[in-house]
NUBAGU-918579 format. One line per 5 residues: number of its first residue (from 1); for each residue x negated, y, z negated of C-alpha. Coordinates in pm, 1 decimal. Example, Ala and Ser with C-alpha at 12.3 -4.5 7.8 and 13.67 -1.06 7.14 Angstrom:
// residues 2
1 = -1230.0:-450.0:-780.0; -1367.0:-106.0:-714.0
***
This chain:
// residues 175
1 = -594.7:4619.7:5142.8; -546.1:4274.2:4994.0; -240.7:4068.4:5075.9; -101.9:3751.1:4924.8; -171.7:3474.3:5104.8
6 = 106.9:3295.2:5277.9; 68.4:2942.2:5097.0; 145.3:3155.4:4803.8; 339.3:3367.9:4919.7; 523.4:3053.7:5078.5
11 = 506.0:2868.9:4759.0; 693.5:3173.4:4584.2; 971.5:3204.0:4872.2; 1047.6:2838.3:4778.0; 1066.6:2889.0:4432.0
16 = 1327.7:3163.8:4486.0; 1517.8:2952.1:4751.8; 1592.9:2697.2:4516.7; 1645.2:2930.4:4245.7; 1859.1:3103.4:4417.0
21 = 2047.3:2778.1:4524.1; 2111.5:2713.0:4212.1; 2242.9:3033.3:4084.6; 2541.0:3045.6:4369.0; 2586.2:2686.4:4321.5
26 = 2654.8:2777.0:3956.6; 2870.4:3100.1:4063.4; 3091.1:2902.2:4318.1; 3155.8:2599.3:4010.3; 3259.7:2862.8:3782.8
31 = 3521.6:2946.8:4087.0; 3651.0:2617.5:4080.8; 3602.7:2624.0:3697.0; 3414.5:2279.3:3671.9; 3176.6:2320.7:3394.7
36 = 2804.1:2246.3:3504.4; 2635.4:2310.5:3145.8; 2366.8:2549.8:3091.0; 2134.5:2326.0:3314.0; 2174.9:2531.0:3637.4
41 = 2102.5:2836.0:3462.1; 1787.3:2685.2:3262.8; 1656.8:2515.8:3626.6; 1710.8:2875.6:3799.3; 1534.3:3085.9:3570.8
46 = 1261.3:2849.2:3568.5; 1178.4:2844.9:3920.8; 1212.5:3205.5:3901.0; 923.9:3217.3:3620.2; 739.8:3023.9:3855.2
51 = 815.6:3225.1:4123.7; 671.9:3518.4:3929.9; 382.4:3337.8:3835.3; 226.3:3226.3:4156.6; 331.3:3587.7:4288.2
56 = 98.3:3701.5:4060.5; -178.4:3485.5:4093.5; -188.9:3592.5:4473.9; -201.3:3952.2:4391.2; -559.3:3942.6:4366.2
61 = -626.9:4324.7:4374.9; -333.2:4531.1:4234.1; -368.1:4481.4:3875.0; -15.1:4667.8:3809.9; 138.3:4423.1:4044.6
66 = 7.5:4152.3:3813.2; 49.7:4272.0:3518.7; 479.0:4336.7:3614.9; 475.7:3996.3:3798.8; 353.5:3816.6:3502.4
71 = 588.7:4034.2:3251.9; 919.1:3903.9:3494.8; 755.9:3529.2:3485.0; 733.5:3554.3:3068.8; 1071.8:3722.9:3109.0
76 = 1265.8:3475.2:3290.4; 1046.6:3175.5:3080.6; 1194.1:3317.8:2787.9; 1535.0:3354.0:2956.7; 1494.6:2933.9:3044.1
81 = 1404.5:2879.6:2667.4; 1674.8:3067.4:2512.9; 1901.0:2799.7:2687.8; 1767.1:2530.5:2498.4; 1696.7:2664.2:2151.4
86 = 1818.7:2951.6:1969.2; 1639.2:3243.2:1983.3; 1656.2:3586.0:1772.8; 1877.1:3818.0:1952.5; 1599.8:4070.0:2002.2
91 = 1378.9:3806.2:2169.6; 1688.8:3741.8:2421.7; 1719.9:4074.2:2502.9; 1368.6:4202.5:2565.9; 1305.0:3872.2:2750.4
96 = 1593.3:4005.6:3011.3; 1484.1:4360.8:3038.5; 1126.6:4259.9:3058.5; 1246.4:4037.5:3360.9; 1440.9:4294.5:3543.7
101 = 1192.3:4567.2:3489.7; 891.9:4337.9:3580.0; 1066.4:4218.1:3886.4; 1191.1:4522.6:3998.9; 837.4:4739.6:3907.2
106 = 666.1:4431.1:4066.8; 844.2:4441.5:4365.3; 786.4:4805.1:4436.4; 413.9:4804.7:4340.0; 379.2:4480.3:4580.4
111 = 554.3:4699.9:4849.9; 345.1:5013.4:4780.1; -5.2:4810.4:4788.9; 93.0:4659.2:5114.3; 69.3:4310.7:4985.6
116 = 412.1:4212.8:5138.4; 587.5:4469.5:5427.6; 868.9:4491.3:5593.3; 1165.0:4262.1:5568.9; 1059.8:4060.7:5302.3
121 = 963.4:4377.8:5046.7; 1278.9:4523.2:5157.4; 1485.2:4223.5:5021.7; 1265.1:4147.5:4773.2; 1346.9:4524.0:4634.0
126 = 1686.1:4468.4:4669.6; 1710.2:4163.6:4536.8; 1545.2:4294.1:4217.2; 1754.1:4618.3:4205.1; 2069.2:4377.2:4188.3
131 = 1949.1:4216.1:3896.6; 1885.0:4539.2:3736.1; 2215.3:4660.7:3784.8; 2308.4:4344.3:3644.0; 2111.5:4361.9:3346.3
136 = 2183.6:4747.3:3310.8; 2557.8:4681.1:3272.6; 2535.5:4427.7:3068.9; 2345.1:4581.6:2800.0; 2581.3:4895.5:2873.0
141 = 2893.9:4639.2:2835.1; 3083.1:4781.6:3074.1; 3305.2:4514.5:3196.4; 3253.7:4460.1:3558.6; 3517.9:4196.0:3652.6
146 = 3497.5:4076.2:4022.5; 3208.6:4272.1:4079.9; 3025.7:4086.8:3829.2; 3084.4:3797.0:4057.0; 3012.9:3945.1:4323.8
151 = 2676.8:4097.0:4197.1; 2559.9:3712.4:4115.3; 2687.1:3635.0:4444.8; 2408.0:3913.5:4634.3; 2173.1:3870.2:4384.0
156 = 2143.7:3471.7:4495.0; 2208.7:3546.6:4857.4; 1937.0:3784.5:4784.1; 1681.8:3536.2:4632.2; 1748.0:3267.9:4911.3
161 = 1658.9:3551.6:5190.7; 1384.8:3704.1:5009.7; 1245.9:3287.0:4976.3; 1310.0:3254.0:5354.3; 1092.4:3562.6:5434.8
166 = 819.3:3503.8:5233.6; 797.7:3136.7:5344.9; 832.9:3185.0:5715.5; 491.5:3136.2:5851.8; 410.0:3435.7:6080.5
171 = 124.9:3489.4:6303.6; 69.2:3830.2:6290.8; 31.5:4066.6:5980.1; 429.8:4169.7:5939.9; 637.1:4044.4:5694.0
***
């Protein structure tokens, strides 16, 4: 049974803190309708690549894990570049799929091969089942209203927990 160790595992929950920081920063500004640019975004997806990234390079044994871990990093790289250049609409797409998908698949296999337990995988899952939903209905365009908001909303709250329980240093073997 391998598990990730918790300097990476630590080094990933930070990444998603601040991601998730800076997606419910940019949430609560659009509230108060004081335009922040693109630069939140770009800065949130890429600490969410690099999330991914060192997520997968501590998944030492469960190639499936790594292979979905490093298909959400590409996926939310992709997501960062689009903000800066222009790229073809097929690109965009795929890029978020292949980050919700990866995420969520990753989180589940991560879960299944024991590599992260208890609170933490249970978040994590969440967390990534959010986005889904997210990504789901917006490729559906169905027009969510408040509960668009309120999706970004959990699915921030939802990184910043998932960061605090992977970077919690524990003594024992539950996460």
């Amino acid at each position: 049974m391998a598990v990730a160790s918790n300097s990476r595992r630590g080094a990933a929950g930070i990444a998603f803190i601040v991601a998730g920081a800076l997606l419910l920063l940019a949430t609560l500004l659009g509230f108060a309708a004081v335009g922040t640019g693109p630069w939140l975004g770009l800065l949130a997806n890429l600490a969410l690549a690099v999330g991914f990234a060192v997520l997968a390079v501590g998944s030492v044994a469960n190639v499936v894990a790594r292979v979905a871990l490093i298909v959400a990093a590409v996926g939310f790289l992709l997501i960062a570049l689009s903000t800066i250049v222009s790229l073809p609409a097929p690109i965009g797409t795929i890029a978020i799929v292949a980050a919700a998908i990866g995420g969520l698949v990753g989180a589940i296999v991560l879960y299944t091969g024991k590599e992260i337990t208890d609170r933490s995988a249970v978040a994590f899952i969440v967390t990534m089942a959010i986005y889904a939903a997210i990504v789901l209905f917006g490729l559906a365009a169905v027009p969510l209203g408040i509960l668009g908001n309120l999706l970004s909303i959990a699915f921030a709250v939802g990184l910043i927990l998932t960061g605090l329980l992977f970077s919690r240093v524990q003594g024992s073997r539950r996460r």
